[in-house]
MARBA-3410 file (N, C-alpha, C, O; in Angstrom, 1 decimal):
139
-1.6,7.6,19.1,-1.0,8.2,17.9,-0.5,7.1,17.0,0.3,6.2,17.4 ~ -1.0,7.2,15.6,-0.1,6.2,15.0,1.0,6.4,14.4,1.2,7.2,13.4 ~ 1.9,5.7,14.9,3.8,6.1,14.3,4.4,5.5,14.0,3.7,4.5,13.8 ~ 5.4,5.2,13.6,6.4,4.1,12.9,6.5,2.9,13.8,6.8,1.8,13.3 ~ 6.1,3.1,15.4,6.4,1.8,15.3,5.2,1.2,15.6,5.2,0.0,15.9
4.2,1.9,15.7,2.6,1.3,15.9,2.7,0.5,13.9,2.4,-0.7,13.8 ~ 3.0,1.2,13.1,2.8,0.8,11.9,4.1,-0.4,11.5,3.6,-1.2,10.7 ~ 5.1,-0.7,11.8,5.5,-1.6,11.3,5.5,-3.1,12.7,5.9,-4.3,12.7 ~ 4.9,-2.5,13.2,4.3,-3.5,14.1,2.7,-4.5,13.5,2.6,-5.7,13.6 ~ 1.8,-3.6,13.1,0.7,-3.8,12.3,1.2,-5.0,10.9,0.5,-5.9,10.4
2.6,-4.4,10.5,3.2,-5.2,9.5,3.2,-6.7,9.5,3.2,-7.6,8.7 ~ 3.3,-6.7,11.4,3.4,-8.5,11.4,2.2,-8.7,12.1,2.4,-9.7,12.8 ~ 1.1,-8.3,12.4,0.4,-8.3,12.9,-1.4,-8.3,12.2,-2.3,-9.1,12.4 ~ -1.4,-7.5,11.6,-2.5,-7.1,11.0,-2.6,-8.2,9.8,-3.5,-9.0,9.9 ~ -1.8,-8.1,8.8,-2.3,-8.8,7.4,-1.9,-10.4,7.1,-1.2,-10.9,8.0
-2.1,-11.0,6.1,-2.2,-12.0,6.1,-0.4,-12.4,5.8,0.4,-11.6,5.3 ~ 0.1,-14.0,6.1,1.4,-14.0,5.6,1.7,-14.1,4.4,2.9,-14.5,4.2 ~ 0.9,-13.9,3.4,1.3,-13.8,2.2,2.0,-12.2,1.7,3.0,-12.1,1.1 ~ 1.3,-11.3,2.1,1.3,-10.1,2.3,2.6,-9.8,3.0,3.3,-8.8,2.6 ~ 2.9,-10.6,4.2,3.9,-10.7,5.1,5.3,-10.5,3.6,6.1,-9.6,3.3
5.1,-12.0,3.1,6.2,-12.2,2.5,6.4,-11.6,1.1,7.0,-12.3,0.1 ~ 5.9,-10.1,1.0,6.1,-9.3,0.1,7.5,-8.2,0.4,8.0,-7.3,-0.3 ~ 7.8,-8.6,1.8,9.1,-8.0,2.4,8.8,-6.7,2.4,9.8,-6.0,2.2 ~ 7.7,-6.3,2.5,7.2,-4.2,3.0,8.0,-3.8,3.8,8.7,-4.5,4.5 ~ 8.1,-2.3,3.9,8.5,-1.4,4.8,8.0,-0.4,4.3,7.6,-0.1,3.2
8.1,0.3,6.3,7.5,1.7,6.0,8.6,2.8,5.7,9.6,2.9,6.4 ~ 8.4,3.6,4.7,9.3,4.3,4.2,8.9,6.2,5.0,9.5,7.3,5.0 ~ 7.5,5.9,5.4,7.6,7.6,6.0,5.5,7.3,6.0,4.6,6.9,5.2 ~ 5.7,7.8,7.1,3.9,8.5,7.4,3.4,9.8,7.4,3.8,10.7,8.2 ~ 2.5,10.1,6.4,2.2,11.7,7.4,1.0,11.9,7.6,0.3,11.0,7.9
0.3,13.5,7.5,-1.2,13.1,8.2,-2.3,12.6,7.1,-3.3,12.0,7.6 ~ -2.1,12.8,6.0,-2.6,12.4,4.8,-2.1,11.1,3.9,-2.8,10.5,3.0 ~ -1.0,10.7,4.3,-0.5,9.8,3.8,0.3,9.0,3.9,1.0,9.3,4.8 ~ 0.7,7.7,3.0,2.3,7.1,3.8,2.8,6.7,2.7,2.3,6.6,1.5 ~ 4.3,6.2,3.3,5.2,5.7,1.6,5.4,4.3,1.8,6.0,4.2,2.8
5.3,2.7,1.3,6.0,1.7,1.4,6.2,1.1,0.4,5.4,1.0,-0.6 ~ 7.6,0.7,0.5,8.6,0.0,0.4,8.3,-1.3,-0.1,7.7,-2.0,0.7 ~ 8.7,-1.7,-1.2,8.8,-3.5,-2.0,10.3,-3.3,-2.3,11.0,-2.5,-2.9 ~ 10.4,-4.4,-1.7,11.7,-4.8,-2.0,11.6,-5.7,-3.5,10.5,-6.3,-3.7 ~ 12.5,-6.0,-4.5,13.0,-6.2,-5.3,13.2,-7.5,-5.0,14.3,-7.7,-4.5
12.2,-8.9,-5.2,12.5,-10.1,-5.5,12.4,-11.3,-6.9,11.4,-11.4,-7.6 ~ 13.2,-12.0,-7.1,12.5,-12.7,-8.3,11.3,-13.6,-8.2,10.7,-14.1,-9.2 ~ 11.0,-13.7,-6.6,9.9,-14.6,-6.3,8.7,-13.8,-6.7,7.7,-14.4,-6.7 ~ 8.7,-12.3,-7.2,7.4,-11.8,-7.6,7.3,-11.5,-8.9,6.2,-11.0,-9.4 ~ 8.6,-11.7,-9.5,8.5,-11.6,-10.9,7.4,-12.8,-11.9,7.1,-13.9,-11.5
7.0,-12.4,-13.1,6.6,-13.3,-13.8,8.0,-14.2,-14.4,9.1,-14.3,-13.8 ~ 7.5,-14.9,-15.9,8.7,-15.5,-16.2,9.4,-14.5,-17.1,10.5,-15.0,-17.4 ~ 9.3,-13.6,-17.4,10.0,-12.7,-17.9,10.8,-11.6,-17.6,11.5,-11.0,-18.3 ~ 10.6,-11.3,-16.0,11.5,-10.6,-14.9,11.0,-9.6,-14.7,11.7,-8.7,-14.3 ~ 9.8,-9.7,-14.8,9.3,-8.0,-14.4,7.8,-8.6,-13.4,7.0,-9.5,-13.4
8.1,-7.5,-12.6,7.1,-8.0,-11.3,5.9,-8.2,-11.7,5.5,-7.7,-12.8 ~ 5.0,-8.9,-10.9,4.0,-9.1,-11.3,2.6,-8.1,-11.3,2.9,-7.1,-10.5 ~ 2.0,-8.0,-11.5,0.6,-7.1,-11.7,-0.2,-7.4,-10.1,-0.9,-6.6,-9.4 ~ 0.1,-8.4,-9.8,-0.4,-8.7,-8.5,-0.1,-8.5,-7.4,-0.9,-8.0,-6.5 ~ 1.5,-9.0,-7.3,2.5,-8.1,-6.6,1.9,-6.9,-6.1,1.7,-6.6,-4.9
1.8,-5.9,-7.4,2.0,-4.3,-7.2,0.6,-4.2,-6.7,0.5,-3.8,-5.6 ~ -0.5,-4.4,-7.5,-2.1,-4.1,-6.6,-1.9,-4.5,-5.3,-2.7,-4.1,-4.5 ~ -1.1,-5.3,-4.8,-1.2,-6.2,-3.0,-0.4,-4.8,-2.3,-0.6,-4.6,-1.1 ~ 0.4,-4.1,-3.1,1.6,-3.3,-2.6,0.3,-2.1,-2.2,-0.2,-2.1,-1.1 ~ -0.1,-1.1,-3.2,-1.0,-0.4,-3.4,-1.6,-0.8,-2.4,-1.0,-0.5,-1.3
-2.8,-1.5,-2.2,-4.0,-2.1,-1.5,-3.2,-2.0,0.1,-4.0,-1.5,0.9 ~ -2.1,-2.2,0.5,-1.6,-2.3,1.9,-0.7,-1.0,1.8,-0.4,-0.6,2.9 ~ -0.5,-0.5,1.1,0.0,0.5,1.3,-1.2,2.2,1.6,-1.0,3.3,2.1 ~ -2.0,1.7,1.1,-3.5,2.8,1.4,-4.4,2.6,2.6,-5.2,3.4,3.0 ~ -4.0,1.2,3.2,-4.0,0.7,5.3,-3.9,1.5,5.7,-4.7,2.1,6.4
-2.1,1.7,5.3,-1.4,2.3,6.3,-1.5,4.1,6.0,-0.9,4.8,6.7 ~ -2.3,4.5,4.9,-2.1,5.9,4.9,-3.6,6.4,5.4,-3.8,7.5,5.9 ~ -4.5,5.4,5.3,-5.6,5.8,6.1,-5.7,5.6,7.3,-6.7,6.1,7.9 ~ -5.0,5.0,7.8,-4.8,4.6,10.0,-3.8,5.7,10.0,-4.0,6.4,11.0 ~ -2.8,6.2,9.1,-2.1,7.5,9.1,-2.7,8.6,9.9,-2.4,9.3,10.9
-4.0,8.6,8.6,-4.8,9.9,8.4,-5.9,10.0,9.4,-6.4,11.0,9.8 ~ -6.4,8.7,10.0,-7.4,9.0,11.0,-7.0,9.0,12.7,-7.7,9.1,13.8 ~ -5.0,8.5,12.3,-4.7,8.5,13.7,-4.5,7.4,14.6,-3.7,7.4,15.5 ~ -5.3,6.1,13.9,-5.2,5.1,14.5,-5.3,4.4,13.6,-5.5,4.9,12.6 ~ -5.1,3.0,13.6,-5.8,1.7,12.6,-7.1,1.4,13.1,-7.4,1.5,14.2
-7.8,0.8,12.2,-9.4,0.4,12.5,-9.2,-0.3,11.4,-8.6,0.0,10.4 ~ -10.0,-1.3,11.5,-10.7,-2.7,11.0,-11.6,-1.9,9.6,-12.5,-1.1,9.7 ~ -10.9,-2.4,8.6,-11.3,-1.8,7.2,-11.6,-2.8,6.3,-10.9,-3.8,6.5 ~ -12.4,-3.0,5.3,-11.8,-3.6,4.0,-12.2,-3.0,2.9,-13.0,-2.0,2.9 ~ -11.4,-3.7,1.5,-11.3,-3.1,0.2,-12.5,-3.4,-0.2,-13.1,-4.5,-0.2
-13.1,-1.7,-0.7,-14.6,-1.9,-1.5,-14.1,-1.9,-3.0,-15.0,-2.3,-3.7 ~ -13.1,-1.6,-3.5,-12.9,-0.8,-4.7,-11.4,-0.3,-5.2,-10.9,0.8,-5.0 ~ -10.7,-1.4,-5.8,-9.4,-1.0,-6.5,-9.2,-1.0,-7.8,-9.3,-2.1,-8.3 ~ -8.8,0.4,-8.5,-8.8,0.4,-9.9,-7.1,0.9,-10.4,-6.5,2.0,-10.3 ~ -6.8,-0.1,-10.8,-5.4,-0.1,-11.2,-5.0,0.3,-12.5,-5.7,-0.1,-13.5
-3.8,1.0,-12.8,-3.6,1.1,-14.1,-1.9,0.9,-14.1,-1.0,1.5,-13.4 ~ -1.7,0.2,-14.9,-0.4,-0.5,-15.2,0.4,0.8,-16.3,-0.1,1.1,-17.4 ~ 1.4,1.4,-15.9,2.0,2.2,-17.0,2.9,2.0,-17.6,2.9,2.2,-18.8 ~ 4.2,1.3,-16.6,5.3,0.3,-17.6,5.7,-0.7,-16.8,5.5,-0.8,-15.6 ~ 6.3,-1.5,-17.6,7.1,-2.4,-16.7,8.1,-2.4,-15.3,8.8,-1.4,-15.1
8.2,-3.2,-14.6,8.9,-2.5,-12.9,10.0,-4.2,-12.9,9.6,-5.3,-12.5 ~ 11.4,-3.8,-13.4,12.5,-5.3,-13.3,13.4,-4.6,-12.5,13.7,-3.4,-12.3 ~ 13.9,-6.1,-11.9,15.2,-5.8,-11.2,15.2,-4.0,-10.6,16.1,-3.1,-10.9 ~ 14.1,-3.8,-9.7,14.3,-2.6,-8.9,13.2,-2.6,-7.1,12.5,-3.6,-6.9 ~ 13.3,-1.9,-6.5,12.3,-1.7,-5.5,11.2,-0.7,-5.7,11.6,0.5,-5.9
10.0,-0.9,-5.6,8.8,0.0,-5.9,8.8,0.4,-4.5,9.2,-0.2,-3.4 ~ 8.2,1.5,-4.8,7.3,2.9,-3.7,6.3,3.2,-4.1,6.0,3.8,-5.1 ~ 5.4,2.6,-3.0,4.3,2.9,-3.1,4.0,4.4,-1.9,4.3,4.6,-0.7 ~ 3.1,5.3,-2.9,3.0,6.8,-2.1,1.4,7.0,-2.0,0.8,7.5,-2.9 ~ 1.1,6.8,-1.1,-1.0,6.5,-1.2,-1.2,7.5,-0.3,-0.9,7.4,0.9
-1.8,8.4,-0.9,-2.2,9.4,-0.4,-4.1,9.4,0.1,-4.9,8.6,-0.3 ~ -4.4,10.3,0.9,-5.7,9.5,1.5,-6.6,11.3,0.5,-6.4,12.5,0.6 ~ -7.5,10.6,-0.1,-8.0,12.0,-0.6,-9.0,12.9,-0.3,-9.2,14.1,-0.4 ~ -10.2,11.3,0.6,-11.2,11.6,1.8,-11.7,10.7,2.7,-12.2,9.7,2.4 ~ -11.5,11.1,3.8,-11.5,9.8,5.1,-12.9,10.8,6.1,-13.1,11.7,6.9
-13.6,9.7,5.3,-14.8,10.0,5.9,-15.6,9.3,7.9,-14.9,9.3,8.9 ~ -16.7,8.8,7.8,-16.5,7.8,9.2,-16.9,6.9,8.8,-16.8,6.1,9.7 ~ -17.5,6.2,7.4,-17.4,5.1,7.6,-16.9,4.6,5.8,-16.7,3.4,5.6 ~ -16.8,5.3,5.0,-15.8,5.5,4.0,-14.6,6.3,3.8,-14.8,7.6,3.8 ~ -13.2,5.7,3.6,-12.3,6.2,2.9,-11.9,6.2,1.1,-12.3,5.4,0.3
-11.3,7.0,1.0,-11.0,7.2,-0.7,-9.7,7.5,-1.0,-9.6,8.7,-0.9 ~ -8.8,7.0,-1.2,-7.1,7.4,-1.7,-7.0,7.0,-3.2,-7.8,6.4,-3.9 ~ -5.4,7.6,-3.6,-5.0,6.9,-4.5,-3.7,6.9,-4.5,-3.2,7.9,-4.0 ~ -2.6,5.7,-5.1,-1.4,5.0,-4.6,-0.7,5.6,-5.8,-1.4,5.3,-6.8 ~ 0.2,6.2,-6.1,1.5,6.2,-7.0,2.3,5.3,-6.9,2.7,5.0,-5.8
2.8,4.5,-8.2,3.9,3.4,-7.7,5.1,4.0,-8.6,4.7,4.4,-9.6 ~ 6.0,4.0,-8.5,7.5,4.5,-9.0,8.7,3.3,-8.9,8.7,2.7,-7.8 ~ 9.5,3.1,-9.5,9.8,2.2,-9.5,11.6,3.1,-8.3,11.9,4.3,-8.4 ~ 12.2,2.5,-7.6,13.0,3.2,-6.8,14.3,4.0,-8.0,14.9,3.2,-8.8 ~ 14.7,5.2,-8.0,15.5,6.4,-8.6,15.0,6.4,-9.7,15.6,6.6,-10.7
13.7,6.3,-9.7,12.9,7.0,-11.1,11.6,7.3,-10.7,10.7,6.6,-10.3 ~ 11.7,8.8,-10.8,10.1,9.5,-10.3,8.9,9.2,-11.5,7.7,9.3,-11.3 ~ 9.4,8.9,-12.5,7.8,8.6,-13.5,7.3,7.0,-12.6,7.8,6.0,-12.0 ~ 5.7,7.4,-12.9,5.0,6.1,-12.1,4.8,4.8,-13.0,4.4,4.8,-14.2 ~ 5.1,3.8,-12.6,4.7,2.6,-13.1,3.4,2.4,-13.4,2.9,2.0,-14.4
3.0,2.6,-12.5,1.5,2.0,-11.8,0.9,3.5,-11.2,1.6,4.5,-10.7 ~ -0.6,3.3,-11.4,-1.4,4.2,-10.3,-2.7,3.1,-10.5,-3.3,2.4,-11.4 ~ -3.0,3.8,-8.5,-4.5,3.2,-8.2,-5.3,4.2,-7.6,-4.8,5.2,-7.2 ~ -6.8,3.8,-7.6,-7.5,4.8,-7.2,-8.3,3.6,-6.1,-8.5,2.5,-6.7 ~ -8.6,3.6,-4.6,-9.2,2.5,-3.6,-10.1,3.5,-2.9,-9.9,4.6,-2.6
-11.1,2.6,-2.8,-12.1,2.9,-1.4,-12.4,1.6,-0.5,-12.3,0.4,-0.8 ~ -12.7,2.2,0.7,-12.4,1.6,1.9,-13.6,1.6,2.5,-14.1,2.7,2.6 ~ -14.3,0.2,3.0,-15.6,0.6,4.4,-14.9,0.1,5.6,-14.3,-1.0,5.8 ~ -15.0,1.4,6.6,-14.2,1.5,7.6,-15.1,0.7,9.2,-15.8,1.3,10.1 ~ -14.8,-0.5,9.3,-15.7,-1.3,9.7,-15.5,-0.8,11.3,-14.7,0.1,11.5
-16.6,-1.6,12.6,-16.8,-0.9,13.5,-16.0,-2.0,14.2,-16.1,-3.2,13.9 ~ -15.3,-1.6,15.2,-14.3,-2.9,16.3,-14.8,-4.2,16.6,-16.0,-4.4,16.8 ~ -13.9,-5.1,16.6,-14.5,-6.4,16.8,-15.4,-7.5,15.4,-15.9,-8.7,15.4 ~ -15.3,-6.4,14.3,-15.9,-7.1,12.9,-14.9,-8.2,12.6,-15.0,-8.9,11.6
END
């Protein structure tokens, strides 16, 4: 079963330490989907104080991992075929939520898409649309 602590174990385990040091958490899993957590740093801001564009697709992109290992139960060896991002406003001095919902989790393609909201404001910053080839063990 995958559960909170199979998933924040994956956190130090699975991705690379750059990714690491975006300070994620899991904020909630369910069978379709999961919520995570960016913390609020100046290290990801540009020079003008608002996070970066990069930042947020890295947030998205790892946040749709964890809602498709959600959705199929376990984690499996995936990678990104396909992320289309759209920037809606600026995200300063706050923590984003990423909410990546899985839309079809096939067996060897998945398809989600990520809402990002900036933390105590439900309008989205950001939305992504990703697809996934869901690789076979040992890739």
């Amino acid at each position: 079963m995958f559960d909170r602590a199979t998933a924040e174990a994956m956190l130090a385990t699975v991705f690379a330490p750059w990714v690491q040091a975006l300070d994620l958490s899991i904020e909630s899993l369910g069978p379709d989907g999961a919520v995570l957590r960016m913390r609020f740093s100046e290290k990801l801001c540009r020079d003008n104080g608002v996070v970066c564009g990069q930042a947020l697709m890295s947030l998205a992109d790892t946040a749709m991992v964890f809602a498709v290992s959600s959705a199929g139960g376990v984690y499996r060896p995936m990678t990104t075929v396909d992320q289309t991002m759209h920037f809606l406003k600026p995200v300063a001095k706050a923590d984003v939520l990423a909410d990546a919902q899985v839309v079809r989790l096939g067996r060897t393609m998945a398809f989600g898409s990520v809402t990002l909201t900036a933390d105590g404001d439900a309008r989205p910053v950001a939305m992504a649309q990703l697809a996934y080839a869901l690789l076979a063990e040992g890739r």
